[in-house]
C-alpha positions as a printed Julia matrix, in Angstrom:
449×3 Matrix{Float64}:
  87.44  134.19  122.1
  87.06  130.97  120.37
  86.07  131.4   116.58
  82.64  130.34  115.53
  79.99  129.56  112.79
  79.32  132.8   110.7
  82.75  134.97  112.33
  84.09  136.8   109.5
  88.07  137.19  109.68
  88.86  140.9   108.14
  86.03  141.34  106.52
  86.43  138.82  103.96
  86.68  135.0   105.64
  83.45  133.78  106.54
  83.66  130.4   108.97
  80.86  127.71  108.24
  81.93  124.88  109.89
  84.52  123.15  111.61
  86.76  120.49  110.15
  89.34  119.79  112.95
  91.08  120.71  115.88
  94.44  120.12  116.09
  97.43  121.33  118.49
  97.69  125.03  117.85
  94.57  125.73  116.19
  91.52  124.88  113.97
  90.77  124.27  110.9
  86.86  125.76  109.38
  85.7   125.49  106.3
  85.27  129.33  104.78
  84.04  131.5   102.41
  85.84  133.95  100.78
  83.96  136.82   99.96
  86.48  138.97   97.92
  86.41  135.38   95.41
  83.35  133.64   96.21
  85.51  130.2    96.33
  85.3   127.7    99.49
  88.66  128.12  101.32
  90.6   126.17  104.6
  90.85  128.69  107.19
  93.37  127.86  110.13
  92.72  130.04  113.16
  95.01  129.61  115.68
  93.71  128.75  119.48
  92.73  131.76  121.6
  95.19  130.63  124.19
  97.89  130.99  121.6
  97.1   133.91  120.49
  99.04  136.2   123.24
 102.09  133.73  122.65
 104.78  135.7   120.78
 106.21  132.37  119.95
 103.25  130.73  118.52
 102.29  133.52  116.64
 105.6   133.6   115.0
 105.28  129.56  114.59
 102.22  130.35  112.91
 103.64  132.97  110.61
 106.49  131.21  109.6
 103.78  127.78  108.56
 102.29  130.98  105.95
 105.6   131.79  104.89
 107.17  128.4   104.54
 104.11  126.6   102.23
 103.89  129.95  100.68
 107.63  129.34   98.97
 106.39  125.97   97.64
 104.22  125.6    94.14
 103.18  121.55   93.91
 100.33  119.57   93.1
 101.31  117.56   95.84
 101.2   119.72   98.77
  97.92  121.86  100.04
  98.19  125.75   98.54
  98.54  128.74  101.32
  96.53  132.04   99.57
  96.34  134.56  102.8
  97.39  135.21  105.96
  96.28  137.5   108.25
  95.92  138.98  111.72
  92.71  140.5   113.31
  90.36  140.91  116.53
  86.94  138.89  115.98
  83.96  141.15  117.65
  86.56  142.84  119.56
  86.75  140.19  122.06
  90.32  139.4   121.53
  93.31  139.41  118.51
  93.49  135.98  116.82
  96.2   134.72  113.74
  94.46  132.92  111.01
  96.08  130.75  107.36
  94.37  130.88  104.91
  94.71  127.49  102.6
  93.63  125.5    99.75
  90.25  123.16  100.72
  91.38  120.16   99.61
  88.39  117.47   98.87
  89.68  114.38  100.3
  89.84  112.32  103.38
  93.23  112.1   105.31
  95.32  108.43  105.37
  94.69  107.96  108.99
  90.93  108.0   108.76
  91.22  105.91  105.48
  93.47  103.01  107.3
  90.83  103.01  110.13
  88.5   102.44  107.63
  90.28  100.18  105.72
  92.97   98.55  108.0
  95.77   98.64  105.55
  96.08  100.0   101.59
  96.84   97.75   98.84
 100.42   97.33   97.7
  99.73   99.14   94.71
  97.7   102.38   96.4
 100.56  102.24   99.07
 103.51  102.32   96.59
 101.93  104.76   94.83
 101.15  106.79   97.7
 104.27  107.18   99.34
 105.87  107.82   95.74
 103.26  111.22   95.34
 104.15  111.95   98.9
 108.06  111.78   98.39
 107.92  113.79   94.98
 105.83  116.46   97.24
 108.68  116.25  100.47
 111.59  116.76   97.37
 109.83  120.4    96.73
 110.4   121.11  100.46
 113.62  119.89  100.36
 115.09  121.63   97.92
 113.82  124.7    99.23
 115.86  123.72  102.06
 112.71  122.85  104.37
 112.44  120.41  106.23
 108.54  119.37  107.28
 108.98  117.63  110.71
 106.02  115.87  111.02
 105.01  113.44  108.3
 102.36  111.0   109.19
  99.34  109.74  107.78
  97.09  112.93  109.33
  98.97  115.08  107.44
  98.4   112.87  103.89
  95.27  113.77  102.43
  93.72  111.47   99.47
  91.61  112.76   97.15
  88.97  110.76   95.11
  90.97  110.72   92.34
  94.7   109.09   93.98
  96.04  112.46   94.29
  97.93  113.04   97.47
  98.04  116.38   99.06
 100.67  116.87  101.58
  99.4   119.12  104.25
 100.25  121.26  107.67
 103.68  122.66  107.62
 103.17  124.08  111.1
 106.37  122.54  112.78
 108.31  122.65  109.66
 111.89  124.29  109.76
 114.14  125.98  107.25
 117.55  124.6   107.73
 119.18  127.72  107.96
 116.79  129.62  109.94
 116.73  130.62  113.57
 115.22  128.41  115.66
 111.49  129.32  117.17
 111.26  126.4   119.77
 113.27  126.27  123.06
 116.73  125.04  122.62
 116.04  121.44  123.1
 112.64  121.38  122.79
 111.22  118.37  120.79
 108.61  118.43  117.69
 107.2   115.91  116.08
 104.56  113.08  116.56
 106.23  110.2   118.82
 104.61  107.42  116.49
 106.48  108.63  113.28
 109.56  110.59  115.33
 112.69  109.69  113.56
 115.1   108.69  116.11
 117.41  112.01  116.1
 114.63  113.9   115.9
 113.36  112.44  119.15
 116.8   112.97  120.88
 116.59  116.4   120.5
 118.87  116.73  117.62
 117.98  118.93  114.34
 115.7   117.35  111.47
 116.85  116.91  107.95
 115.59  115.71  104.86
 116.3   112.14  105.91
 113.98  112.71  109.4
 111.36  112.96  106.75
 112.3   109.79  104.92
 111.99  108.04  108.26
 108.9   109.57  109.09
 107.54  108.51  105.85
 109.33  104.98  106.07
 106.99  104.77  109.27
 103.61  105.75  107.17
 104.81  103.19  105.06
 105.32  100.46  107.32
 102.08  100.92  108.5
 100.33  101.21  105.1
 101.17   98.12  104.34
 101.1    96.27  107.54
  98.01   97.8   108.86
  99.69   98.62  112.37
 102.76  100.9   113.51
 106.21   99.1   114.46
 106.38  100.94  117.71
 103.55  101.49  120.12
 103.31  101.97  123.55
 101.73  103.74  126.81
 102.59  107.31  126.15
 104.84  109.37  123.96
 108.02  109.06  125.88
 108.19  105.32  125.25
 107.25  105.22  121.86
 110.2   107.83  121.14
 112.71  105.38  122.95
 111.83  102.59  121.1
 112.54  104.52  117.64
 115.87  105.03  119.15
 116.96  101.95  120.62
 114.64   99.26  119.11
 114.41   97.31  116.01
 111.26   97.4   113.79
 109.22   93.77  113.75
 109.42   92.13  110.31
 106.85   93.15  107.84
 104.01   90.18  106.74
 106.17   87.73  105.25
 103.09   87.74  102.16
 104.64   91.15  101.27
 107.47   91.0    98.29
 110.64   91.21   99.39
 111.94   94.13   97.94
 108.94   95.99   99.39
 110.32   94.92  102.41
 114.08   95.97  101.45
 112.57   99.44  100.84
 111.17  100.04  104.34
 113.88   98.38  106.07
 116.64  100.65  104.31
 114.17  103.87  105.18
 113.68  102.74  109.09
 117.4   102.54  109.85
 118.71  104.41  112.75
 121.27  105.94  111.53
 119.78  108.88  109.01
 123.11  109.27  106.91
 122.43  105.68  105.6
 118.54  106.28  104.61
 117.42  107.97  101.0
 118.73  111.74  101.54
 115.65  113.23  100.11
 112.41  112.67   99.56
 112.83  112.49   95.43
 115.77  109.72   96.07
 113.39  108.02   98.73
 110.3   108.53   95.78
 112.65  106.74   92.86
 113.36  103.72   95.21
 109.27  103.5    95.53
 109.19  103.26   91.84
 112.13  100.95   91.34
 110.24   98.8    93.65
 106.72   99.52   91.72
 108.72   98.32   88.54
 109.48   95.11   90.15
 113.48   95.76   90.7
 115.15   95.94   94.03
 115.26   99.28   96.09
 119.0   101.44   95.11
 121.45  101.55   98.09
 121.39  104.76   99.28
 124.83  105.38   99.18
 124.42  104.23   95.06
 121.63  107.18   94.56
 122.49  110.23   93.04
 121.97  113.5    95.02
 118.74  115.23   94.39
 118.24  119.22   94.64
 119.56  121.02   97.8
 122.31  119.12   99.96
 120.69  118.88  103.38
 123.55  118.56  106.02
 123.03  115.31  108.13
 124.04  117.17  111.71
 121.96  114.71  113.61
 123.4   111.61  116.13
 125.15  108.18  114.68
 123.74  104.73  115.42
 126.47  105.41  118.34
 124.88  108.68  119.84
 121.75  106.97  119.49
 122.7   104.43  122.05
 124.27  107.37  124.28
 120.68  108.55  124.71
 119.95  104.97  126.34
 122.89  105.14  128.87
 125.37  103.54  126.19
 128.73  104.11  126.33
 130.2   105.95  122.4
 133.69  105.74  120.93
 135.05  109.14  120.67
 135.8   109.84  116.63
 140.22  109.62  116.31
 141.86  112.74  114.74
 144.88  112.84  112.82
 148.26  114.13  114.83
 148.58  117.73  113.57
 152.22  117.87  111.9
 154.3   120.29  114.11
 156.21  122.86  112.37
 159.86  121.92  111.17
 161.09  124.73  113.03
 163.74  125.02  116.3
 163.67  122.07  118.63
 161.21  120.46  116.25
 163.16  120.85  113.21
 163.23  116.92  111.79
 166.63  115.23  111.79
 169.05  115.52  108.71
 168.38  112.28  106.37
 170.75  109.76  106.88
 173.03  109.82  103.59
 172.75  106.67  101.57
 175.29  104.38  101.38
 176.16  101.55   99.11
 175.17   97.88   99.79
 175.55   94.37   98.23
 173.19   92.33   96.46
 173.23   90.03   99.55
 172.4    93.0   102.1
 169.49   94.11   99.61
 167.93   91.18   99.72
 167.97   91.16  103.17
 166.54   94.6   103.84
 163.38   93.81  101.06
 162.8    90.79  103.34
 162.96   92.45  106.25
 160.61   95.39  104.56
 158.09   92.61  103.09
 158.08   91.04  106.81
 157.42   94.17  108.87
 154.85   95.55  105.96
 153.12   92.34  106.52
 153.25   92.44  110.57
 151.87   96.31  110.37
 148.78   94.85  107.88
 148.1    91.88  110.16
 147.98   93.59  113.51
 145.48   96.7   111.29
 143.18   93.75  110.57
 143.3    92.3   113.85
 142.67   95.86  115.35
 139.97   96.24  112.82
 137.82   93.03  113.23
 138.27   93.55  117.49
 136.39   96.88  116.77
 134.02   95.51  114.34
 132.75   92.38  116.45
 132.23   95.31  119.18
 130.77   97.1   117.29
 128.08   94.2   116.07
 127.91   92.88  119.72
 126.87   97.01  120.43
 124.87   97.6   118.18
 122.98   94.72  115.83
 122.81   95.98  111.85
 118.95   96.22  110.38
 118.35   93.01  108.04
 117.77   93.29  104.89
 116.39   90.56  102.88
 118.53   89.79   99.53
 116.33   86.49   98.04
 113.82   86.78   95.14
 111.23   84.49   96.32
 107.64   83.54   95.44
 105.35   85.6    97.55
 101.55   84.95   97.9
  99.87   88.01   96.29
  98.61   90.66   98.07
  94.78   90.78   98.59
  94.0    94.4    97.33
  92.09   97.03  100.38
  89.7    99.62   97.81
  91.04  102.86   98.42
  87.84  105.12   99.78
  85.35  105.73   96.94
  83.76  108.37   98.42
  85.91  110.75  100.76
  84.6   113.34  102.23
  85.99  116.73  103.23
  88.98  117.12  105.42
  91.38  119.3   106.31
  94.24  119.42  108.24
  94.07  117.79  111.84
  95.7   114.43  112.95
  93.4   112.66  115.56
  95.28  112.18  117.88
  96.75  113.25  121.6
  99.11  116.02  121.89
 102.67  116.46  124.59
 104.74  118.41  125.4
 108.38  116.82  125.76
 111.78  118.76  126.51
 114.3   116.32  125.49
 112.16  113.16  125.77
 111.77  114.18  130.1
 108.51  115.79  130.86
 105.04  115.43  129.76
 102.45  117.75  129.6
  98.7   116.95  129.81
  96.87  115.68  126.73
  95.12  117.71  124.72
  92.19  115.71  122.32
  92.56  116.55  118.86
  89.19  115.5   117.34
  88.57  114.83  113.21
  84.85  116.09  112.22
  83.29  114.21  109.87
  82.73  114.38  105.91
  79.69  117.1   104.48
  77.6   113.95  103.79
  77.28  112.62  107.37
  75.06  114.23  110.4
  77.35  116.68  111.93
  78.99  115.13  114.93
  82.56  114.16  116.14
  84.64  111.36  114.8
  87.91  110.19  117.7
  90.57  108.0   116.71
  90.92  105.3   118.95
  94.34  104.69  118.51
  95.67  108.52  119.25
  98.74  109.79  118.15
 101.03  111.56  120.76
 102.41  114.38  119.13
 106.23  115.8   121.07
 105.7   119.64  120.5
């Protein structure tokens, strides 16, 4: 049974009205009875319901947000399990109603933010990802339906439904992949675990099209928007943007994850760096922030394996063998006595064949370097200071209205990037001040779950 308008969850959680729909549930807007306060109420789809899986999916969302305590991300207060009218057991979250509008609904609105709402944006949400991350979580599925703005600037960081604890047992098919294809970070679409840095990219992404006003990949369906955040380079930002603003989101869009920001705190202190008018920090040059999240996901290499590219198999050291029996090393030769002439000879001779065994390492070393380049072309980053025309300012919304946690957008199903599922539409309602009705993005997201 679906829920409805005036179904009371346990006794206490009264649903008035429906905010979204979303992949594995809804979200109402409640009333908690026990309180008296308004409340987001997350009931998960009937079909779901009878889904070991999901349910445990859904339990692990109350446990994971329930470990984190920031103004920044969206508050969980109950969860619970129950039968509505008898008609069937249902899971439900219980959440924080946050009064604001989500990004994706503003940048339809709006087309693009301002530099300065953007910055400051994606500096709140990085701050709010660094909780996560420390606590060794890793969200999976930043994009602009999960931002929420309130009237006041403050972001809210929503729907940790797909999010993953790095050293927890997996709750998804082995090889199953989860995420949104539009903001996927490339080893996240190959099938490989998240980390911290997945979340950079995914934010890089909301970034790139804050500013912009449109994504750098798009495509037919959700398969080929994954591929091209594996194999494809982003276009170049509007030239009228600074260039260290472009720096910033080049450096977070780069395939290879162990050379983006490591965290979302190191990825928030380039945002101010840049907000403070100096150039974004390497991110080899930043210090390490909170938990180390291991970065067991593919190199710029594996990446290309995943398009039929050939990779260079990593050389190991010879393992010394034991200076035992037939292995035992020879005696050292004993040393003898030698002329001033015959020394002079041998350092020439060592200089010489020093300098052959440095010359032939170089040559080696730029052969495997211009492969390497032809392979597999490096990101550019712009290094000159020049006069930019200044960025006409977008008004951030004066009014939002209430929204909760949905996305807009289609939803797949992919197993390694190979088979699609039917779409299923994921539709935004509108805010308390306008007629009750249904609001559908027409640019939809296609979410790999």
């Amino acid at each position: 049974m679906s829920p409805r308008v005036g179904v009371t969850l346990s006794g206490r959680y009264r649903l008035q009205r429906l905010i979204a729909t979303g992949g594995m549930g809804q979200v109402w807007e409640g009333i908690d009875s026990r309180l008296g306060r308004r409340v987001a109420v997350k009931v998960l789809k009937a079909e779901y319901s009878e889904d070991a899986e999901f349910v445990e999916r859904f339990r692990a969302e109350a446990r994971t947000v329930a470990m984190l305590n920031h103004p920044g991300i969206a508050s969980v207060y109950d969860y619970g399990e129950t039968d509505m009218d008898g008609e069937g057991r249902t899971a439900y979250l219980v959440m924080e109603l946050v009064n604001g509008e989500p990004l994706n609904s503003v940048l339809k609105r709006t087309g693009r933010l301002s530099l300065r709402h953007a910055l400051d944006m994606l500096e709140q949400t990085g701050r709010a990802l660094q909780v996560a991350h420390t606590a060794g979580l890793v969200h999976r599925d930043v994009k602009p339906g999960n931002i929420l703005i309130t009237p006041t600037g403050q972001v809210k960081l929503t729907d940790f439904g797909i999010a993953k604890a790095v050293d927890a047992a997996p709750v998804t098919q082995t090889g199953m992949v989860m995420g949104t294809a539009q903001y996927i970070a490339p080893e996240q679409a190959l099938g490989h675990d998240a980390t911290a840095a997945s979340d950079v990219y995914s934010l890089g992404v909301v970034g790139y099209e804050s500013v912009s006003g449109k994504r750098p990949f798009t495509g037919d369906g959700a398969l080929t928007v994954a591929m091209k955040h594996i194999k494809e380079t982003p276009p170049p930002l509007p030239a009228d943007l600074p260039p260290n603003v472009r720096e910033l989101i080049e450096i977070t869009l780069v395939k290879n994850p162990g050379m983006r920001y490591r965290s979302g705190g190191l990825f928030a202190d380039a945002v101010a760096a840049v907000r403070s008018g100096r150039r974004p920090p390497r991110p080899n040059q930043a210090p390490t922030l909170g938990r180390a999240t291991p970065a067991a996901v593919p190199s710029a290499a594996q990446a290309r394996a995943a398009a039929d590219l050939s990779t260079r198999s990593p050389v190991t050291a010879a393992r010394p063998r034991p200076a035992t029996g037939s292995h035992r090393p020879p005696p050292a030769p004993s040393r003898g006595t030698f002329s001033s002439g015959q020394r002079a000879l041998l350092w020439a001779a060592g200089v010489l064949g020093a300098l052959a065994i440095v010359i032939a390492i170089l040559i080696v070393l730029n052969a495997q370097d211009r492969k390497d380049q032809e392979q597999t072309p490096p990101p550019t980053i712009t290094d000159t200071i020049t006069e930019t025309t200044p960025f006409s300012p977008t008004a951030m919304p004066e009014r939002p209205g209430q929204a909760g946690v949905g996305d807009g957008g289609a939803e797949f199903g992919v197993t390694r990037l190979n088979a699609i599922a039917s779409p299923a539409t994921v539709q935004v309602m509108p805010p308390l001040s306008e007629p009750q009705g249904t609001r559908s993005s027409s640019t939809p997201e296609q979410t790999l779950q």
